[in-house]
LUMRO-816339 format. One record per residue (C-alpha): residue number from 1; residue in three letters; x, y, z. Coordinates in pm, 1 decimal, decimal comma, m for minus. Example, Ala and Ser with C-alpha at 12.3 -4.5 7.8 and 13.67 -1.06 7.14 Angstrom:
# LUMRO-816339
NODE   seq   type          X          Y          Z
NODE     1    ALA     1230,0     m450,0      780,0
NODE     2    SER     1367,0     m106,0      714,0
//
This chain:
# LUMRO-816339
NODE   seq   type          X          Y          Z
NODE     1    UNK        0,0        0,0        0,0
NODE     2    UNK      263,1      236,2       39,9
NODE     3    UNK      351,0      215,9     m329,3
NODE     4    UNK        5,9      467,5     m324,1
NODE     5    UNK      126,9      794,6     m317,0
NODE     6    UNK     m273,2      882,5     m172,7
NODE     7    UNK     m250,1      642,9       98,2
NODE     8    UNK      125,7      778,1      207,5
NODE     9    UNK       m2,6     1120,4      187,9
NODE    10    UNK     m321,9     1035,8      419,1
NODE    11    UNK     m104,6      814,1      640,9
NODE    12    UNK      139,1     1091,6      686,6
NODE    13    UNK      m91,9     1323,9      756,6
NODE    14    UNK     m289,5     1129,5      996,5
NODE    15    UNK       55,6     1077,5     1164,6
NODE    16    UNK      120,2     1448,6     1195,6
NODE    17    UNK     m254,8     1563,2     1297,3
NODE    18    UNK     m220,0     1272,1     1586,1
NODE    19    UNK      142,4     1343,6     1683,7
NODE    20    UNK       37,6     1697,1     1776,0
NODE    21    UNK     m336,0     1628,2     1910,9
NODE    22    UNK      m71,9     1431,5     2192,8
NODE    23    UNK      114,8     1656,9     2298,0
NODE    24    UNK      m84,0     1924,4     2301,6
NODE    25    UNK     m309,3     1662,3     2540,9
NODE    26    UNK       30,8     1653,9     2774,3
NODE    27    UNK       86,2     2006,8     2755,9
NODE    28    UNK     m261,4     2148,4     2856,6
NODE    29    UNK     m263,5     1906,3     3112,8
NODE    30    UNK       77,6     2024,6     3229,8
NODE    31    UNK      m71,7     2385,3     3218,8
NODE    32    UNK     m346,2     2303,6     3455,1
NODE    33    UNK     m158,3     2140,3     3699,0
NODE    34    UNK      102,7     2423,8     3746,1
NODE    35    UNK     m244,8     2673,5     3786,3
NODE    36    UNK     m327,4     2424,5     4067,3
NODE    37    UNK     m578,2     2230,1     3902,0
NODE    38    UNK     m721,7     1975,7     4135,3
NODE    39    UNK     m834,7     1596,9     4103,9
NODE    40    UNK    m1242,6     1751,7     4012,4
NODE    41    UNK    m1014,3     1988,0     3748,0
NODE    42    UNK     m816,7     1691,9     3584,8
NODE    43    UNK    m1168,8     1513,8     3550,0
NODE    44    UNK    m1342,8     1839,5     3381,0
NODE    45    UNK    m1024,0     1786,5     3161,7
NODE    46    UNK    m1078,7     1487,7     3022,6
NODE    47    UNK    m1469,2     1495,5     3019,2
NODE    48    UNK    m1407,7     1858,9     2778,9
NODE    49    UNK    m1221,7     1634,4     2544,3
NODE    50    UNK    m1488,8     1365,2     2513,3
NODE    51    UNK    m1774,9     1602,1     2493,2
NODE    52    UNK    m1719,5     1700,9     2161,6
NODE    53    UNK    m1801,4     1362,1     1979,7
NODE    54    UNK    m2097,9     1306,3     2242,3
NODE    55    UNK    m2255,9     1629,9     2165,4
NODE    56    UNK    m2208,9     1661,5     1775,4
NODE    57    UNK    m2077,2     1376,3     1606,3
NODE    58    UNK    m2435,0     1322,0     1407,2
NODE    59    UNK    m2423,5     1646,9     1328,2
NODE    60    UNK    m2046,0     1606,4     1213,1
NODE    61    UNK    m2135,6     1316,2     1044,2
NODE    62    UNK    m2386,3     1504,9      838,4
NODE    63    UNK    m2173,3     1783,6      778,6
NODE    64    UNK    m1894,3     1587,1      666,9
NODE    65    UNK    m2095,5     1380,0      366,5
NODE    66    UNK    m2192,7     1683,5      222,9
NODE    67    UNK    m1847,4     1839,1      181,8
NODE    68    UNK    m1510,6     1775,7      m42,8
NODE    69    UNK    m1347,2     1540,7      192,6
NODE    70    UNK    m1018,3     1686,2      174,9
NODE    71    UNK    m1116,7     2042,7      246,0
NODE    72    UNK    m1239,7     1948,9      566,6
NODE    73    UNK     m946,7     1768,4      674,2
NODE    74    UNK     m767,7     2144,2      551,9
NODE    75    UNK     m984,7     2332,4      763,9
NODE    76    UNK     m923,1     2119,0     1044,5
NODE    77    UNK     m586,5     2197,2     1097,3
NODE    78    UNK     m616,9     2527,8      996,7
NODE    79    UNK     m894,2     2640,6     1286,2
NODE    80    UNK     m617,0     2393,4     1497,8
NODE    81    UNK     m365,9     2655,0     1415,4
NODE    82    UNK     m557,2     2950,7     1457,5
NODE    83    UNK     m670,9     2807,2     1783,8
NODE    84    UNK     m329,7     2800,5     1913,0
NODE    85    UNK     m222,0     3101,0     1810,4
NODE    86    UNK     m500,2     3238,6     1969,1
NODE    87    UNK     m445,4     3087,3     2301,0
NODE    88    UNK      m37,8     3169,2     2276,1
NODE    89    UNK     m187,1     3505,1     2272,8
NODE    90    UNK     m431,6     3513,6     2560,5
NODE    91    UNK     m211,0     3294,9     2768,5
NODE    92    UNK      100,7     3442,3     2749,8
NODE    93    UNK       m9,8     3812,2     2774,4
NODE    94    UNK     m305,7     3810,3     3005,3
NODE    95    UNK     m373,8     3610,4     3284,6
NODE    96    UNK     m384,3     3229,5     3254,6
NODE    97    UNK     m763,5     3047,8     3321,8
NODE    98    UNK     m811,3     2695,0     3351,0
NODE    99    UNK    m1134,9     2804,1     3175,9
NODE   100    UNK     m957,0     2838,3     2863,6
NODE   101    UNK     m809,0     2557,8     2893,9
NODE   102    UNK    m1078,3     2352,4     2913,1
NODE   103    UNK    m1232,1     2574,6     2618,7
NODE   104    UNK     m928,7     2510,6     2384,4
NODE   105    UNK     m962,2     2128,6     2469,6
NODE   106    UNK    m1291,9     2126,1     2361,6
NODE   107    UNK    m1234,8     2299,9     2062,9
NODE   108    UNK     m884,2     2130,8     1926,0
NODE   109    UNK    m1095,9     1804,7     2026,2
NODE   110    UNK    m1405,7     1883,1     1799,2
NODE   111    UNK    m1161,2     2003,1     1504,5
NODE   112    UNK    m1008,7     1635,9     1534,4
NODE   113    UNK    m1373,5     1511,1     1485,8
NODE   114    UNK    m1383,8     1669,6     1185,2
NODE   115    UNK    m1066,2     1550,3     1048,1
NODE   116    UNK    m1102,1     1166,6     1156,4
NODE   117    UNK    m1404,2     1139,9     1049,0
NODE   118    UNK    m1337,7     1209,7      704,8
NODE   119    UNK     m989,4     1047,7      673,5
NODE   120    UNK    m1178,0      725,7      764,7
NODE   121    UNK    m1455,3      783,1      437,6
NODE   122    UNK    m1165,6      885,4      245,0
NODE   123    UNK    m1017,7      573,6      281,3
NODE   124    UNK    m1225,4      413,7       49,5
NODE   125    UNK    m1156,9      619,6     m204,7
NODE   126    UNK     m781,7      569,0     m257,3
NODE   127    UNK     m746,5      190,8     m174,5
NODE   128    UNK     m917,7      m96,2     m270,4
NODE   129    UNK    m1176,3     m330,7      m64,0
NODE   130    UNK     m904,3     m598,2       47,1
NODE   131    UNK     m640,4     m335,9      171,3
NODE   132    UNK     m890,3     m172,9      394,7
NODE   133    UNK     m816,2     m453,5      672,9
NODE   134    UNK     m435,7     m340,0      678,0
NODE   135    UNK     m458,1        4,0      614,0
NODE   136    UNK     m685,5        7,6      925,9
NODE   137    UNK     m475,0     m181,2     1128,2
NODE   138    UNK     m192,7       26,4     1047,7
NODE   139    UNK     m360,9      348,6     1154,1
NODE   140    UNK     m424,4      166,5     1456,8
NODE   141    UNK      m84,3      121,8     1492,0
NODE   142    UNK       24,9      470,0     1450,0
NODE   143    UNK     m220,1      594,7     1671,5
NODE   144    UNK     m140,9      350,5     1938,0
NODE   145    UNK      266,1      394,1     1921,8
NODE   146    UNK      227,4      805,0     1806,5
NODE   147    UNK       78,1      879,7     2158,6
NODE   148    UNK      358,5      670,6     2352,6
NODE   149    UNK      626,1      875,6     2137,0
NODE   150    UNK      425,8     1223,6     2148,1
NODE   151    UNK      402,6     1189,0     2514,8
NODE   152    UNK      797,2     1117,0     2561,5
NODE   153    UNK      852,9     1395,3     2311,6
NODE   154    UNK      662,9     1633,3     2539,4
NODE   155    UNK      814,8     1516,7     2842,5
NODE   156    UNK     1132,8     1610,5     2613,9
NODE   157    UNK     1039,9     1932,0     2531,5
NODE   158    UNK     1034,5     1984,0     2897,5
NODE   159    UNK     1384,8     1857,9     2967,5
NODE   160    UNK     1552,5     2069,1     2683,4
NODE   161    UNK     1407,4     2337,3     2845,9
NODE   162    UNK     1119,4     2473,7     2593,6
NODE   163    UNK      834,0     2655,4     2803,9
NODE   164    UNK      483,1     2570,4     2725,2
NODE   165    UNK      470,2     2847,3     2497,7
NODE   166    UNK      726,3     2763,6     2287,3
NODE   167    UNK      590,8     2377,0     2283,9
NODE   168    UNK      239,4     2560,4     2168,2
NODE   169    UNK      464,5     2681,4     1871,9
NODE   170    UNK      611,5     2324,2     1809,8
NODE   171    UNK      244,7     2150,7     1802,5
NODE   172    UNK      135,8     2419,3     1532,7
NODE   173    UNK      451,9     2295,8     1324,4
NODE   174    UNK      277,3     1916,9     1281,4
NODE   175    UNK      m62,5     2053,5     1219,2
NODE   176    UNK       78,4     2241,4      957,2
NODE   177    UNK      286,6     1939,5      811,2
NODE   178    UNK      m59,6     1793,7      880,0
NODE   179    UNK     m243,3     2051,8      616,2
NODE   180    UNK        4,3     2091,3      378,7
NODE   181    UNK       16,5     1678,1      341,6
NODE   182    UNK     m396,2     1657,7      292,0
NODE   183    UNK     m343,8     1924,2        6,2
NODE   184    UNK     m132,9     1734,1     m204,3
NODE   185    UNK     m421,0     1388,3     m201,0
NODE   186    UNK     m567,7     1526,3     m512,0
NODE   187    UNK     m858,2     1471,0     m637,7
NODE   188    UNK    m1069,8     1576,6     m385,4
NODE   189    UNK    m1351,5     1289,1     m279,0
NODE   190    UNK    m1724,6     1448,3     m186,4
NODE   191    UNK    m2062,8     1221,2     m228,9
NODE   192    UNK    m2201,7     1288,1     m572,5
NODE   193    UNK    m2574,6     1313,1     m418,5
NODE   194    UNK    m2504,8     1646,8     m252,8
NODE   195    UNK    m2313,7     1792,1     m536,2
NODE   196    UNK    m2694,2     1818,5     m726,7
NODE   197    UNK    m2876,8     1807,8     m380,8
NODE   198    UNK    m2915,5     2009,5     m100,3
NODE   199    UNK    m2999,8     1794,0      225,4
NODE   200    UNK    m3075,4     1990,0      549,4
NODE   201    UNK    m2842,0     1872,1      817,4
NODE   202    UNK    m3125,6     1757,7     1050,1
NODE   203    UNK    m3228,1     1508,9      774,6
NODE   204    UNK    m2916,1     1421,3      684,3
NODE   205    UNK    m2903,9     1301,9     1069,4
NODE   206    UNK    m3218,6     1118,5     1039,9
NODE   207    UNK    m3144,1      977,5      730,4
NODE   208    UNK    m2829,3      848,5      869,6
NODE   209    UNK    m2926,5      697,9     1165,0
NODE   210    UNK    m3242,0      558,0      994,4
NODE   211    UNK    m2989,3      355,9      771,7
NODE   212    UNK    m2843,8      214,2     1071,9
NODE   213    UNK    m3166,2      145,2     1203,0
NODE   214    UNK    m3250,0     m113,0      905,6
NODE   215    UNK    m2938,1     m247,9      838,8
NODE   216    UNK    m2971,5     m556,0     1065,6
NODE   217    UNK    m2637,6     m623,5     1050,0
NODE   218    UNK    m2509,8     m262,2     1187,1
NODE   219    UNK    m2758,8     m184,8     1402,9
NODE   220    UNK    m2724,1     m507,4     1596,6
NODE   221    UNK    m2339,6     m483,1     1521,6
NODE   222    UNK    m2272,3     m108,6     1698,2
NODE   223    UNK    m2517,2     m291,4     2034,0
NODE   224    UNK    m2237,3     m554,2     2058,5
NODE   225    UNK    m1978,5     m275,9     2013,6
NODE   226    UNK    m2089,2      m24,7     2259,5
NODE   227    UNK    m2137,8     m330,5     2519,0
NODE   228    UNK    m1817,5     m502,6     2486,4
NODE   229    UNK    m1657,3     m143,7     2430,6
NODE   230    UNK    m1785,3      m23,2     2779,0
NODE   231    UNK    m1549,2     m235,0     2971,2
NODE   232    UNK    m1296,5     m228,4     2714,8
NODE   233    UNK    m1252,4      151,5     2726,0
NODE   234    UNK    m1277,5      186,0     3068,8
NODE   235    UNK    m1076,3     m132,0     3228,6
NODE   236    UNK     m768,2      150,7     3316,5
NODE   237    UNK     m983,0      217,0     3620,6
NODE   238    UNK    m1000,9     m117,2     3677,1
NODE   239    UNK     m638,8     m203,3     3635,7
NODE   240    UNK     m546,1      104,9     3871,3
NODE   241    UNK     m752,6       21,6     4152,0
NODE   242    UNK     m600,6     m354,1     4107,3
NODE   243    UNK     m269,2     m190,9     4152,4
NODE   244    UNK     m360,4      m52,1     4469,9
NODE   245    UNK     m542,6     m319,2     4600,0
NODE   246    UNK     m348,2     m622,4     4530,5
NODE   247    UNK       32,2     m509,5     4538,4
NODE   248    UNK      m33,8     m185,0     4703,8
NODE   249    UNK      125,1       m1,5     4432,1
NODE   250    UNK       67,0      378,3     4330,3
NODE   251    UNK      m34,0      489,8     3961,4
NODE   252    UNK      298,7      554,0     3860,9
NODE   253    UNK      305,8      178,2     3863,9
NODE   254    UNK       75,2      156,8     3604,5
NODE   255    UNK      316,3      118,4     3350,4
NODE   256    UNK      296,5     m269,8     3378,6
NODE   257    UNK      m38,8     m274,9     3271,2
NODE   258    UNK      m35,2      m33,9     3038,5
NODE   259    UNK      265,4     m172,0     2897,8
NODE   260    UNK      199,5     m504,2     2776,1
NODE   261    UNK     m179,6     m417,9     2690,8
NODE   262    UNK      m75,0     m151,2     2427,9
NODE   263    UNK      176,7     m363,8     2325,5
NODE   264    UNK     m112,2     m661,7     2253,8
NODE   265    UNK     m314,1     m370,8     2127,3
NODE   266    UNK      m40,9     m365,6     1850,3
NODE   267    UNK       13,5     m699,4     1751,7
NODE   268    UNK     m400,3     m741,5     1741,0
NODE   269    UNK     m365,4     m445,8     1466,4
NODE   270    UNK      m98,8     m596,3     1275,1
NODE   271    UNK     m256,6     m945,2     1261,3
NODE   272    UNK     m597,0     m827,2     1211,8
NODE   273    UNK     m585,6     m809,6      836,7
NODE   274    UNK     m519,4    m1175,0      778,1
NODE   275    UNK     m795,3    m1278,8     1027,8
NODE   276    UNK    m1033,2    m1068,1      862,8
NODE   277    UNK     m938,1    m1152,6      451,3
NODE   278    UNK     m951,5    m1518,4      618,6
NODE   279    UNK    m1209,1    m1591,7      875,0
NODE   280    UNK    m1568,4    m1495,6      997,0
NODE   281    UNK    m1606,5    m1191,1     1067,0
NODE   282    UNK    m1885,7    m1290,8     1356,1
NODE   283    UNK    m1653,4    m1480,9     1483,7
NODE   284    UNK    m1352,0    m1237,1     1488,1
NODE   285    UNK    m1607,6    m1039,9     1691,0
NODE   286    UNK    m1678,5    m1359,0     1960,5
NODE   287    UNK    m1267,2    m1423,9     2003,8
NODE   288    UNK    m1238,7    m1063,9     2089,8
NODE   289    UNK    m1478,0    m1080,0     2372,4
NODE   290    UNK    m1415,7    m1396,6     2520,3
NODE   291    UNK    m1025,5    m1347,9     2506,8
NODE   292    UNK    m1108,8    m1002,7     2671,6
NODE   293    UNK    m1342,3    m1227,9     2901,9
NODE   294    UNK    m1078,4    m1510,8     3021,4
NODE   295    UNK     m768,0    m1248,8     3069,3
NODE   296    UNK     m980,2    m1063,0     3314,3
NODE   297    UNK    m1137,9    m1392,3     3492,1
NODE   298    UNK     m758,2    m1472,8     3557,2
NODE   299    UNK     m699,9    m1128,5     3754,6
NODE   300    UNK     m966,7    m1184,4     3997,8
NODE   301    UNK     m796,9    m1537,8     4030,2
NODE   302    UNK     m501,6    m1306,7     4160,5
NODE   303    UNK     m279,0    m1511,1     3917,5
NODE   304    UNK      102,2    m1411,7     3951,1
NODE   305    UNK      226,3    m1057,9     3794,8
NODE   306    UNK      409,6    m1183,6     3483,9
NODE   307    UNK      184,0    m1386,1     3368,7
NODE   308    UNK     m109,8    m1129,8     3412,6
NODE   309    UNK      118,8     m937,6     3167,4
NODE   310    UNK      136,0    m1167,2     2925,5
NODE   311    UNK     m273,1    m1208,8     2986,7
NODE   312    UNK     m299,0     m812,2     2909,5
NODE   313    UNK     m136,1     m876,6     2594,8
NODE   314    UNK     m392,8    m1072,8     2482,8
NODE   315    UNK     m685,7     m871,0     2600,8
NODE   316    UNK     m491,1     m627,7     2422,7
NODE   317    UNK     m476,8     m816,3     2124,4
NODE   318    UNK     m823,5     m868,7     2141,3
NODE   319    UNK     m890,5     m482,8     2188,5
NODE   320    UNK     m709,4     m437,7     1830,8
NODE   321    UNK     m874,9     m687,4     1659,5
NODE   322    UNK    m1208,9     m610,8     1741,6
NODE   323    UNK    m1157,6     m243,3     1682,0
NODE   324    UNK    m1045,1     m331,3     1309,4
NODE   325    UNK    m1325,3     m554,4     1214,3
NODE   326    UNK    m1546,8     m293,0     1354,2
NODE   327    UNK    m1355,0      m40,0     1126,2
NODE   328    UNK    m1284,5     m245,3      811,1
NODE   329    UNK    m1654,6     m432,2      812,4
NODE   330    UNK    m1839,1      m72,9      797,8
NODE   331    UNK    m1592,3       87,4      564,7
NODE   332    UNK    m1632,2     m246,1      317,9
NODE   333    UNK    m2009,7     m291,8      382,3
NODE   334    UNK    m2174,8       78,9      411,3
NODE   335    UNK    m2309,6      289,5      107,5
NODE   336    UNK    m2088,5      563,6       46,1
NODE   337    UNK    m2349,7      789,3       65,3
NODE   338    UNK    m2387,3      700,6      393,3
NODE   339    UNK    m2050,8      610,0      523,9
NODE   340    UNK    m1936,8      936,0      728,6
NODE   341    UNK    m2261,3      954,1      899,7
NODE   342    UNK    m2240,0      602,4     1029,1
NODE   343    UNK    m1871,1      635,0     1123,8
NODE   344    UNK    m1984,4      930,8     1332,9
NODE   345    UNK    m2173,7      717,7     1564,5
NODE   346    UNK    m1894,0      474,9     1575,3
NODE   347    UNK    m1725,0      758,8     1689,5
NODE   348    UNK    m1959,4      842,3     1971,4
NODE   349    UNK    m1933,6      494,7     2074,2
NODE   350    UNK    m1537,4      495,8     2090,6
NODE   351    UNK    m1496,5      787,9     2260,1
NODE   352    UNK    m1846,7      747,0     2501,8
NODE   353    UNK    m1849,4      428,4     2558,9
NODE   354    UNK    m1590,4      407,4     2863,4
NODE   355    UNK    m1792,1      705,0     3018,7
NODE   356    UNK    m2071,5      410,2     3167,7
NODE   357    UNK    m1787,5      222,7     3282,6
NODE   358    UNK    m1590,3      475,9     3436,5
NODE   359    UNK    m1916,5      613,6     3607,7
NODE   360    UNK    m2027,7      242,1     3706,7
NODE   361    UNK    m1686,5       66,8     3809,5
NODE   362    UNK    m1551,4      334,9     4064,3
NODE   363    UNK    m1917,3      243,8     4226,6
NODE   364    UNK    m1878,2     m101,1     4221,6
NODE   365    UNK    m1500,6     m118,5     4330,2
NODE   366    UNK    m1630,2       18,3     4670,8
NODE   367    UNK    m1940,3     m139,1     4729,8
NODE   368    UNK    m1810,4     m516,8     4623,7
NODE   369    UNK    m1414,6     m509,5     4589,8
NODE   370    UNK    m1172,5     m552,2     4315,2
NODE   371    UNK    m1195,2     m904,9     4300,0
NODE   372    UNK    m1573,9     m959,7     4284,7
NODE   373    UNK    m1614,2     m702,0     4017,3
NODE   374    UNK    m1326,3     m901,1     3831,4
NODE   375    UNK    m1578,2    m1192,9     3775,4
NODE   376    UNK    m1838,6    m1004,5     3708,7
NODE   377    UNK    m1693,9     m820,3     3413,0
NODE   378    UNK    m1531,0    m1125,7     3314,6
NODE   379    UNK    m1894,1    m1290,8     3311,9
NODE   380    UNK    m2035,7    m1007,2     3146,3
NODE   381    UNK    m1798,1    m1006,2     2864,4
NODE   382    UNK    m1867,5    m1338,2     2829,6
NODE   383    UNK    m2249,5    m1291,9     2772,6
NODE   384    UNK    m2201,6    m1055,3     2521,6
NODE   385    UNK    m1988,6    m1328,9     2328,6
NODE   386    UNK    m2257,1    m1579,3     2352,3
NODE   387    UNK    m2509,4    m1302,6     2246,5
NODE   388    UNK    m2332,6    m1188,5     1999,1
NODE   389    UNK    m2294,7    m1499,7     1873,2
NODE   390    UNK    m2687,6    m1549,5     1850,6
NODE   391    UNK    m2829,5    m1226,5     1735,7
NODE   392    UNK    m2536,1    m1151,0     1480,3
NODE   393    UNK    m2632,2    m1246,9     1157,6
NODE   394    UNK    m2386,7    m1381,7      907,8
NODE   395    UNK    m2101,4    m1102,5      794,2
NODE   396    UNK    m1983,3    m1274,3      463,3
NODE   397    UNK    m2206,0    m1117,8      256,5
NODE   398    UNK    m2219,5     m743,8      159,6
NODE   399    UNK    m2590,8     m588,8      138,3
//
């Protein structure tokens, strides 16, 4: 695939636009903590940059099918730019407010939902069916190793001395390499039934999530996702409090979870291709959840440390490959009329799903203990396998 000069272009720029959304996530959060942001602040932090998707992705998936692909993905890191510019301003020559912050992170986060949701309907458009699997995976990959880099390289920034204005300056550098790489994937990709048509956003929602609605396949498809997805986004907390609990070790700790899962998360996105050009796709969905299912049965067993490790690798393998069959299946299977508006509510799902969980397992931590609410989730997980593996029709067949 990289002989495609498109796909380079997009993968390159997807690189950049991710590279910087990172450290500008480490440097915000930096910010805040040096204007004595508390534990409530660091949690308005993070909530700010999930609202976005929550609160408009319809309405971004709408916006998005209407419009020249590529020009959005411009604009994007354009307003990004602008955005920082504007906040080097105000920061540096009035006085700081963590309400800004949390206004910037809200605003950088909804440009990104712009720009991801059309570099995944663009995909279509420059590769062919069978590559989607491993192009997918290997945007997985990149996002998954870019953070662990971008956060080192903003630790580094630190080090060398930069201030956090200066690192503002540095993050505006890769949205630009960001922009000026979307420019050159020529032609530019829009959906032929707007260019004649004008749809009103609101029915372009409706219209959208109608489709959903009557695909059997989808609709019954994103249920399974959002379920499994709810302890799959959320099992940090989990992990953390295990930590604690078990070998009374703090959060900095957390590297040996974190480790080894992202590390599974990898090799789950680089093996994902072959598993989906090669098997099921139902039952790529039903390994995902009961590997997920058995590594977390095997904490609340209290099983020794290293081999919990090697048990987070394959939850984390699990984690990838269900994430790219989710991906690949509605990029290879959705009318392209239709295909931003659907991804949008995959997005919601990604980025809202953990919200339940996060809510729900801090509960349940102190009301039953870490190692009850290990079986549970680990039983849980497991009834979503067998029900996905009765209500999910057959996935070898396009509609």
């Amino acid at each position: 695939m990289f002989n495609n000069k498109k796909f380079l272009l997009l993968f390159s720029a997807h690189f950049f636009s991710a590279f910087g959304d990172a450290i500008l996530f480490v440097i915000l959060l930096s910010m805040l903590q040096t204007l004595g942001g508390t534990g409530v602040d660091t949690s308005l932090y993070f909530l700010f940059s999930a609202l976005p998707v929550l609160l408009f992705g319809l309405h971004i998936g709408a916006f998005v099918e209407a419009k020249p692909l590529q020009k959005i993905m411009v604009s994007s890191d354009a307003i990004r730019i602008v955005l920082l510019l504007l906040f080097y301003y105000i920061s540096y020559f009035q006085n700081k407010s963590v309400l800004i912050i949390y206004v910037l992170i809200f605003l950088i986060t909804l440009m990104n939902a712009f720009f991801t949701t059309s570099s995944a309907s663009l995909i279509p458009h420059i590769i062919d069916s069978q590559s989607i699997p491993k192009a997918n995976g290997l945007f997985r990959i990149i996002n998954m190793t870019g953070k662990l880099i971008a956060y080192s390289f903003a630790a580094l920034l630190f080090k060398f001395g930069f201030t956090i204005y200066e690192s503002l300056l540095v993050v505006t550098i890769f949205y630009f390499a960001s922009l000026l790489t979307v420019f050159f994937i020529q032609p530019a990709y829009q959906n032929n039934i707007y260019i004649s048509e004008k749809v009103p956003l609101v029915n372009s929602i409706k219209e959208g999530l109608l489709y959903i609605k009557k695909d059997r396949i989808i609709f019954r498809l994103f249920i399974i996702f959002f379920l499994g997805w709810m302890v799959g986004s959320a099992i940090d907390i989990y992990l953390i409090s295990y930590l604690k609990v078990i070998y009374g070790k703090g959060a900095e700790y957390f590297f040996l979870f974190t480790t080894p899962r992202i590390l599974g998360i990898v090799i789950g996105s680089l093996i994902s291709p072959f598993l989906y050009n090669n098997l099921n796709k139902k039952y790529g969905f039903l390994i995902s959840l009961f590997a997920f299912s058995f590594a977390i049965l095997c904490f609340a067993l209290k099983l020794p440390l290293p081999l919990l490790q090697f048990l987070l690798i394959v939850g984390g393998v699990s984690q990838g490959i269900l994430n790219i069959f989710v991906v690949s299946y509605l990029q290879t299977n959705v009318q392209g009329t239709h295909l931003a508006r659907v991804f949008s509510v995959y997005h919601i799902i990604s980025v809202g799903g953990g919200i339940p969980g996060y809510l729900l397992f801090g509960y349940l931590i102190d009301l039953i203990g870490i190692i009850s609410l290990g079986f549970i989730l680990s039983a849980y997980l497991l009834i979503i396998g067998i029900a996905c593996l009765l209500i999910l029709p057959s996935m070898e067949t396009t509609k």
